[in-house]
C-alpha positions as CSV (number, residue, x, y, z in Angstrom):
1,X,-37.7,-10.1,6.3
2,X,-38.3,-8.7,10.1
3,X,-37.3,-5.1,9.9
4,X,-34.6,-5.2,12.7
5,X,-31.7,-7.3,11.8
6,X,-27.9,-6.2,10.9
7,X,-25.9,-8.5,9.2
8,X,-21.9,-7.4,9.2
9,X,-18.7,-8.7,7.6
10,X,-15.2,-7.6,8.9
11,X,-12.2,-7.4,6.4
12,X,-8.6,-6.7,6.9
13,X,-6.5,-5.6,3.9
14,X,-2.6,-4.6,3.7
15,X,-1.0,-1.9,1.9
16,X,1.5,-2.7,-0.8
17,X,4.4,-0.6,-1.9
18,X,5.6,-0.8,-5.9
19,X,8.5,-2.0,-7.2
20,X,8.0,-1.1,-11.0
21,X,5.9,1.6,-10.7
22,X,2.0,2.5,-11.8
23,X,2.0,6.6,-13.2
24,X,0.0,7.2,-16.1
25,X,-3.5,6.4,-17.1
26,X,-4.9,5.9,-20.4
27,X,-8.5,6.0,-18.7
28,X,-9.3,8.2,-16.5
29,X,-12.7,7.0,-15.5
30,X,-11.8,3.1,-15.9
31,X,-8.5,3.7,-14.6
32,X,-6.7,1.8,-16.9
33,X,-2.7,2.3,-16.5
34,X,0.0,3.0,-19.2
35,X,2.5,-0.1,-18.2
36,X,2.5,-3.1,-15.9
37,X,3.4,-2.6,-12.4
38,X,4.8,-4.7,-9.3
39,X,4.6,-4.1,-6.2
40,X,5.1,-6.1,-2.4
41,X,2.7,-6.7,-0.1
42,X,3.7,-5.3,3.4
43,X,3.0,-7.7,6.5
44,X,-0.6,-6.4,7.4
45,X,0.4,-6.9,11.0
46,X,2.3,-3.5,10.9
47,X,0.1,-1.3,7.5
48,X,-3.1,-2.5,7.2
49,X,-7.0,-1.1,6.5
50,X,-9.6,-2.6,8.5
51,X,-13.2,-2.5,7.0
52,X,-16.3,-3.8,8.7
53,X,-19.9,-3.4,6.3
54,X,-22.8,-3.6,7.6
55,X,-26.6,-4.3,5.7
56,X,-29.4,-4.0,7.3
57,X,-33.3,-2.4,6.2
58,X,-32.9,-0.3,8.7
59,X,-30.4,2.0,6.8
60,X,-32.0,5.0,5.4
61,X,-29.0,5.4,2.9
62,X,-25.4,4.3,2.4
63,X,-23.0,5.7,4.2
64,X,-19.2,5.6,5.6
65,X,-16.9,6.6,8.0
66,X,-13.1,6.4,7.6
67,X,-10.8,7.0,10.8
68,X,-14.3,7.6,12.7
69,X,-15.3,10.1,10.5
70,X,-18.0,10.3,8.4
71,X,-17.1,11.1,4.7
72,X,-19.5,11.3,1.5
73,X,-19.2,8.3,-0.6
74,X,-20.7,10.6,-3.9
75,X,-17.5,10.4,-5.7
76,X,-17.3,8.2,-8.9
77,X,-14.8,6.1,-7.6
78,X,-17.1,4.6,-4.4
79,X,-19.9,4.7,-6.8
80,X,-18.1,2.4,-9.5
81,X,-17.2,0.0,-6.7
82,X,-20.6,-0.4,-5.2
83,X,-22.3,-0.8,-8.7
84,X,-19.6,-3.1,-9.6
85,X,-20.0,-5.4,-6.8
86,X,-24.1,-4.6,-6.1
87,X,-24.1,-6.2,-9.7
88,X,-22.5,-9.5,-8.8
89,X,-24.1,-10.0,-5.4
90,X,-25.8,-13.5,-4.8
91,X,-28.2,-14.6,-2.9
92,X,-27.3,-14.9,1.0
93,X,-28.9,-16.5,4.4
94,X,-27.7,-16.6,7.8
95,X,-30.0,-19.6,9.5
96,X,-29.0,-18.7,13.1
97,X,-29.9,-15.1,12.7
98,X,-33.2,-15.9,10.8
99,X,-32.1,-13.6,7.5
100,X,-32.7,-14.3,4.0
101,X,-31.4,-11.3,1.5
102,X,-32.4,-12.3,-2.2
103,X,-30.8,-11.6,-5.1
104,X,-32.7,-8.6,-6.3
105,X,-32.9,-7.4,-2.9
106,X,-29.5,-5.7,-2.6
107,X,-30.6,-3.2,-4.7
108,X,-33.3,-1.4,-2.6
109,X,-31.0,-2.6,0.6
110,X,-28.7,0.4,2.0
111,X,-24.9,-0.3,3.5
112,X,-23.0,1.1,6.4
113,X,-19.0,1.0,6.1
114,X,-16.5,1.9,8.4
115,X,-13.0,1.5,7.3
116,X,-9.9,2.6,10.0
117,X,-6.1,2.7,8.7
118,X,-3.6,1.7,11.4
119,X,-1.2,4.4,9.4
120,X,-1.4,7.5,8.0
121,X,-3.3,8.4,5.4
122,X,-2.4,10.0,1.6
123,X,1.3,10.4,3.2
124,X,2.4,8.6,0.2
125,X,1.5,5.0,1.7
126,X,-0.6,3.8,-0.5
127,X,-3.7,4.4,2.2
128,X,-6.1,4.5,-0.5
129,X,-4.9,1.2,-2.4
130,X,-5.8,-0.5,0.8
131,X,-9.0,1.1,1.8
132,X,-10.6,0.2,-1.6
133,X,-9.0,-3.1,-1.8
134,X,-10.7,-3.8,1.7
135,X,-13.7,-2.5,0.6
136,X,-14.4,-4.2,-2.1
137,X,-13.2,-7.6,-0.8
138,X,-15.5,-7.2,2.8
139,X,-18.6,-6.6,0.3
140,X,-18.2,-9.4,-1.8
141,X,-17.9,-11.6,1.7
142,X,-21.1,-9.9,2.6
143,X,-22.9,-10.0,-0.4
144,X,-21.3,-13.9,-1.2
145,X,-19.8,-13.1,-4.6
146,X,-18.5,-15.8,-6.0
147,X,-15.6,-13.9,-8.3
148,X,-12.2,-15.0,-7.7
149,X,-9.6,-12.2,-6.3
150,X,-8.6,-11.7,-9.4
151,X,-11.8,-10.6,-10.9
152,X,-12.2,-8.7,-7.6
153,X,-8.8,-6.9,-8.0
154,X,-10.6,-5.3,-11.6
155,X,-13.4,-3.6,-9.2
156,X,-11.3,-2.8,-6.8
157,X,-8.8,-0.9,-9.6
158,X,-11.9,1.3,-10.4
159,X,-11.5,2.7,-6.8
160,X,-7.7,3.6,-6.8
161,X,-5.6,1.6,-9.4
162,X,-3.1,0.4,-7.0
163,X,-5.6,-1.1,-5.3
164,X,-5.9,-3.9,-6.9
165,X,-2.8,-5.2,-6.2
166,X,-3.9,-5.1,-2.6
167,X,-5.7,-8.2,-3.1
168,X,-3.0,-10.8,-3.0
169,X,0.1,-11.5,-0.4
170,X,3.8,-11.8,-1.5
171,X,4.7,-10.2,-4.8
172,X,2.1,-8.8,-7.3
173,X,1.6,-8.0,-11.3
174,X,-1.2,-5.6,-12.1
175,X,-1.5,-6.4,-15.9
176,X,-2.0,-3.2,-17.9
177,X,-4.6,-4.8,-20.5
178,X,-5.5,-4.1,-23.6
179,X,-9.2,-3.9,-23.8
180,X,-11.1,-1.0,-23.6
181,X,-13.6,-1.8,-21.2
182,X,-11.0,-2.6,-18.5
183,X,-11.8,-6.3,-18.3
184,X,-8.2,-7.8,-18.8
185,X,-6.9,-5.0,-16.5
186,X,-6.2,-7.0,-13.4
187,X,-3.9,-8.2,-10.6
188,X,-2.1,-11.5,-10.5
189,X,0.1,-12.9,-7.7
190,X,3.6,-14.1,-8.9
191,X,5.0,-15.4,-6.0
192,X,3.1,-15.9,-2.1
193,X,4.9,-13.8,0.8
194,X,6.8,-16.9,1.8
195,X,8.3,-17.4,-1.2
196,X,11.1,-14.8,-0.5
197,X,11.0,-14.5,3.1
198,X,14.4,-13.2,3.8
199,X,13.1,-9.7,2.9
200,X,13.2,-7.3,5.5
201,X,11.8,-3.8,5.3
202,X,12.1,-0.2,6.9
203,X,10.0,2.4,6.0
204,X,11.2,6.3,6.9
205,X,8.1,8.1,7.0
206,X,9.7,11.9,6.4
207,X,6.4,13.1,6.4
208,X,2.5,11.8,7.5
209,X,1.3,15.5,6.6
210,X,-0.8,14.9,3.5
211,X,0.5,15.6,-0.4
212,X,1.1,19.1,-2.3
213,X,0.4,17.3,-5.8
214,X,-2.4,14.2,-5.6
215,X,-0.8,11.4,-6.7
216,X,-4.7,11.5,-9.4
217,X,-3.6,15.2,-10.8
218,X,0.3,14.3,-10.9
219,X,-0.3,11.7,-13.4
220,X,-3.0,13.7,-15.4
221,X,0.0,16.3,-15.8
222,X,2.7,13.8,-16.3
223,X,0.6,12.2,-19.3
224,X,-0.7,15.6,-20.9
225,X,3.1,17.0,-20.4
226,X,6.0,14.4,-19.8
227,X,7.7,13.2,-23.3
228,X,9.7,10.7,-20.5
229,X,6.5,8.8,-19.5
230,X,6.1,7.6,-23.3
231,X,8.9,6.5,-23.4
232,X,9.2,5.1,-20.1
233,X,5.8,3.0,-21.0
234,X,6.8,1.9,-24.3
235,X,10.2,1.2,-24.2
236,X,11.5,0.9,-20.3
237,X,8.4,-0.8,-18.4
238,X,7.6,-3.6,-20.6
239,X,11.5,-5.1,-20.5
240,X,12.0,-4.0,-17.1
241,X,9.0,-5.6,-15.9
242,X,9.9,-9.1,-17.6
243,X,13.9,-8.7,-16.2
244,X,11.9,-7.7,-12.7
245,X,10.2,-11.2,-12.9
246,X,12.9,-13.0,-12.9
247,X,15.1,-11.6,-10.5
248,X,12.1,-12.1,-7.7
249,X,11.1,-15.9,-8.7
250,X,15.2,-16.6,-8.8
251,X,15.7,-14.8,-5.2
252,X,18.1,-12.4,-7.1
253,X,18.4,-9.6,-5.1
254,X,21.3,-7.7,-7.2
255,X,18.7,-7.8,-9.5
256,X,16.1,-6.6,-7.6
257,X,17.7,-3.7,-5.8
258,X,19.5,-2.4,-9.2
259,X,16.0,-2.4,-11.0
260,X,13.8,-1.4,-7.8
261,X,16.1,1.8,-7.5
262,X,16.4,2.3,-10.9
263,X,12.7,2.9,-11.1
264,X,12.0,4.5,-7.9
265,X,14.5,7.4,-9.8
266,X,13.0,7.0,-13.0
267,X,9.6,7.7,-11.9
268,X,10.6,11.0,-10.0
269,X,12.3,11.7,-13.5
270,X,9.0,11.8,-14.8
271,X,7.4,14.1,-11.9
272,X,10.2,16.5,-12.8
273,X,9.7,16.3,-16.3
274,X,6.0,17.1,-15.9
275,X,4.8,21.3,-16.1
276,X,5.0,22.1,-14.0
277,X,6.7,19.7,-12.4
278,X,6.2,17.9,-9.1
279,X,8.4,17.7,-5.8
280,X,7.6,14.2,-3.9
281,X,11.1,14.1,-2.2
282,X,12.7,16.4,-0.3
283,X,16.3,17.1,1.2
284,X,15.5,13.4,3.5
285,X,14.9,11.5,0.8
286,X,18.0,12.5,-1.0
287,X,20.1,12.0,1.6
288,X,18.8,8.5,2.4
289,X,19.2,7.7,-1.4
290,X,22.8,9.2,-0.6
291,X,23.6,6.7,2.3
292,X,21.9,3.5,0.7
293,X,24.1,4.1,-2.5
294,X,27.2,4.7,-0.8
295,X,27.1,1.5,1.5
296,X,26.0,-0.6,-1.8
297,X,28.7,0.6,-3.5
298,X,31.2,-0.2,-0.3
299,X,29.9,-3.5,0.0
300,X,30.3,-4.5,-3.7
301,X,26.8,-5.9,-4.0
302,X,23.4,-4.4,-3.1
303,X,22.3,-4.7,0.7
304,X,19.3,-2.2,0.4
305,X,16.7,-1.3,-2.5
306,X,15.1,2.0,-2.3
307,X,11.7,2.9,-3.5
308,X,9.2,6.0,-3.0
309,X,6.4,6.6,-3.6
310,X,4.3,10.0,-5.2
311,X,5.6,11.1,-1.5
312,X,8.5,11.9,0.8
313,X,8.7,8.5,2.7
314,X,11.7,5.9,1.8
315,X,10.9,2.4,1.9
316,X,13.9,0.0,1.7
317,X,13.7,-2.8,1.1
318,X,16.6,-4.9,2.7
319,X,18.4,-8.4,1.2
320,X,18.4,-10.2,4.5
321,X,17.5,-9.4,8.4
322,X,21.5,-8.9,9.4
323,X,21.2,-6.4,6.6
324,X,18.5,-4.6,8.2
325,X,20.2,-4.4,11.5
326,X,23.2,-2.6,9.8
327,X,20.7,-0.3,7.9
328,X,18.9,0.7,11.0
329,X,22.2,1.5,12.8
330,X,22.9,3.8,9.9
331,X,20.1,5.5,9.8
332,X,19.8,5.9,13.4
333,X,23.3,7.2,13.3
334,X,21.7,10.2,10.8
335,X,18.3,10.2,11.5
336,X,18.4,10.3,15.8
337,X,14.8,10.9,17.2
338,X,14.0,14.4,18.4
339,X,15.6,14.5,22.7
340,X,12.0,14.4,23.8
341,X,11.3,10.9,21.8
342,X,11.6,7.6,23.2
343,X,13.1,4.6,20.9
344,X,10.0,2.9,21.2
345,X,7.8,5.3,19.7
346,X,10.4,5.8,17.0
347,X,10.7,2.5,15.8
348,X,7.3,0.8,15.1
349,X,6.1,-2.8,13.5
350,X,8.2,-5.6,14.1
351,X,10.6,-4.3,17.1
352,X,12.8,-7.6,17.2
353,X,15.0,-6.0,14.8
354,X,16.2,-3.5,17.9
355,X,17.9,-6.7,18.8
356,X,19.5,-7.7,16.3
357,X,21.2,-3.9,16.2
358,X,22.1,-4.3,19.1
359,X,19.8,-0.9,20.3
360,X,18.0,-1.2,23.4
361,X,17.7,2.4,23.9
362,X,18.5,5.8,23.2
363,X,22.3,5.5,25.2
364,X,22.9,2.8,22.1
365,X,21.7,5.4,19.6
366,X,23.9,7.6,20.9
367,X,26.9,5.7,21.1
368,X,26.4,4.7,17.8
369,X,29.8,5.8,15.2
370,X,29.4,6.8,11.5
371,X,29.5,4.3,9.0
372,X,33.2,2.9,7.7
373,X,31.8,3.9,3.9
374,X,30.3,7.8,5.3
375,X,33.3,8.6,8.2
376,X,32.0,12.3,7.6
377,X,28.4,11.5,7.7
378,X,26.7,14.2,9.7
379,X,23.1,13.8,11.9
380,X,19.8,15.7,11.5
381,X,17.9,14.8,14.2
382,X,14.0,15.0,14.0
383,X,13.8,14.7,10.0
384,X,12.4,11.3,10.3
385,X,9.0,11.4,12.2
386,X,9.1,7.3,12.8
387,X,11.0,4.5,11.4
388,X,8.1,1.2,10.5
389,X,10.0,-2.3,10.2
390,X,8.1,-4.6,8.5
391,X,8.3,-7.4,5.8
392,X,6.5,-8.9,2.7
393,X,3.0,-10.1,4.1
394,X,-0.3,-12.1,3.4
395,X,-3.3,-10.7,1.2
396,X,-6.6,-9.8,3.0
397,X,-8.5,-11.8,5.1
398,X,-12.1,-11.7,7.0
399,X,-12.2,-11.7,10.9
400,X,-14.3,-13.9,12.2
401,X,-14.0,-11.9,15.8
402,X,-17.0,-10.1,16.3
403,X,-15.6,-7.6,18.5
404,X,-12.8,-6.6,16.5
405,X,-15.8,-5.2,13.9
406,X,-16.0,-1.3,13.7
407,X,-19.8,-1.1,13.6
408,X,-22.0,-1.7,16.6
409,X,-23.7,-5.7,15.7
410,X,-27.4,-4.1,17.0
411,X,-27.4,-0.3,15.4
412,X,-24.6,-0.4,12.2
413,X,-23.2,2.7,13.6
414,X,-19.5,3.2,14.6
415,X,-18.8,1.9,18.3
């Protein structure tokens, strides 16, 4: 092995947002959930993490860089995923460059990683569930592992749980398990992102600052303290998980929004039922919950779902794009940018939508009028930072362009 070579793989990985929601964790250091969860994949196109790792014996030590700056990768959960997927690595050559890594090589060989999130990061979403997902599936290109995503998805967990739901498009089931070591606690795809394609989504990020309560300590309080979270577990998840299910392989959006909703409310039960208890919304949030109920009532079925996070930020979820169009005319309508922003910075993702709202700039978001279901429906301008329209989306996928990698090919150090 000459002494000079890098070899590099570049990963791109989305961010997913869940529907029955993961709080609780009966391991700590395994992190192994209390219930099943669900979540959709977001369109990586619009929220996605971007890893490129890099080997080379060159490299003194391992080391990474998120958003171009270096961090320390001594915490437990980096180190589980490295060991985890160090263990499984496989022999690997690359003819044209002249390399030949052996098996028992990768453990004296040292890694470079640098990993770039094209939104922000612990705002409440799901940054880290993409981050470790990418990680761990750009190392097991690099190091040719031959586990299945699956499998992957149970390394990935031991970085951030929801994580490992990062590892598959469309709609995803992160099986709770039952055994201790963690080995049946996995992700499973139920249905790909075409399946239910008529989904539309906006996202209203309230807030990109980062989190009071870490979404790791709120659930360490909620289990110690919240007699709701047992029962929610044992009782609620399992049946709303199964009724969940069904409503996404039958397209039953009724279904959908009334247990998505249903929940999003029941897990900020919980965080107010912990002690002390935890504050992820704020007055935004409420109100949006406010407007999306009034109209669903108005209509007399569900247009929108809402969902949040451990955060401020509402994603809805809407039944069809014609629906979306009507949602993002309300919540133009109450949430007008700040004087000094343009529409274009306000609304990010998949612009077409503008269109279809009939808003080609800020003279249409003016002349917008209240909705017939909120006549009195008054505006706070600036208490949305930025509106993201996206949709359900693929799972992660290498890049085979060279120049889109975040390390330089000769020196595996950041460009």
């Amino acid at each position: 092995m000459g002494e000079k070579w890098v070899l590099m793989k570049t990963a791109q990985t989305p961010t997913n947002i869940a529907v029955i929601k993961y709080w609780g964790k009966r391991d700590e250091t395994l992190i192994l959930p209390v219930n099943d969860s669900i979540s959709v994949t977001l369109d990586p196109a619009h929220l996605c993490t971007t890893t490129t790792v890099a080997v080379s014996p060159a490299f003194q030590q391992d080391r990474m860089w998120l958003n171009g700056k270096e961090i320390s990768l001594s915490g437990g959960r980096y180190q589980n995923c490295l060991r985890e997927i160090r263990k499984r690595a496989r022999e690997v050559e690359d003819k044209e460059k002249g390399i030949k890594i052996e098996k028992k090589d990768w453990e004296q060989l040292h890694l470079h990683i640098a990993s770039y999130n094209n939104f922000p990061t612990a705002a409440g979403l799901a940054s880290s569930a993409a981050g470790f997902a990418c990680l761990v599936f750009a190392l097991a290109k690099l190091m040719n592992v031959e586990e299945d995503e699956s499998q992957l998805s149970a390394i990935a967990r031991q970085g951030s749980g929801s994580a490992c739901r990062s590892l598959f498009g469309g709609f995803v089931k992160w099986i709770m398990g039952k055994e201790e070591d963690g080995s049946d606690s996995l992700a499973v795809q139920l249905v790909d992102e075409k399946h239910w394609d008529d989904l539309f989504i906006i996202i209203a990020v309230v807030s990109s600052r980062q989190k009071e309560t870490s979404s790791t300590s709120g659930m360490r309080e909620s289990v110690e303290t919240s007699l709701l979270l047992q029962h929610r577990a044992k009782e609620v998840v399992p049946k709303r998980t199964i009724q969940m299910e069904e409503a996404i392989k039958s397209r039953d959006f009724a279904s959908f929004a009334k247990l998505t909703c249903a929940d999003s409310n029941q897990f900020h039960a919980v965080c107010l039922d912990t002690s002390p208890p935890i504050f992820y919304m704020n007055d935004t949030s409420h109100r949006i919950i406010s407007h999306v109920e009034k109209w669903n009532r108005s209509e007399g079925s569900p247009q929108v779902a809402y969902t949040f996070d451990a955060g401020p930020n509402a994603v809805l979820i809407a039944r069809n794009r014609k629906a979306a169009a009507q949602l993002l005319q309300r919540l133009l309508f109450s949430f007008p940018p700040n004087s000094d922003t343009d529409l274009d910075s306000y609304i990010i993702g998949d612009k077409t939508i503008l269109q279809d709202a009939g808003l080609e700039g800020m003279k249409d978001v003016e002349a917008l009028s209240p909705p017939p279901e909120n006549s009195s429906a008054q505006k706070y301008p600036g208490d949305v930072n930025y509106f993201i329209c996206t949709r359900p989306g693929k799972g992660p996928i290498l890049l085979s362009n060279e120049t889109l990698a975040l390390l330089d090919p000769v020196t595996g150090v950041p460009k």
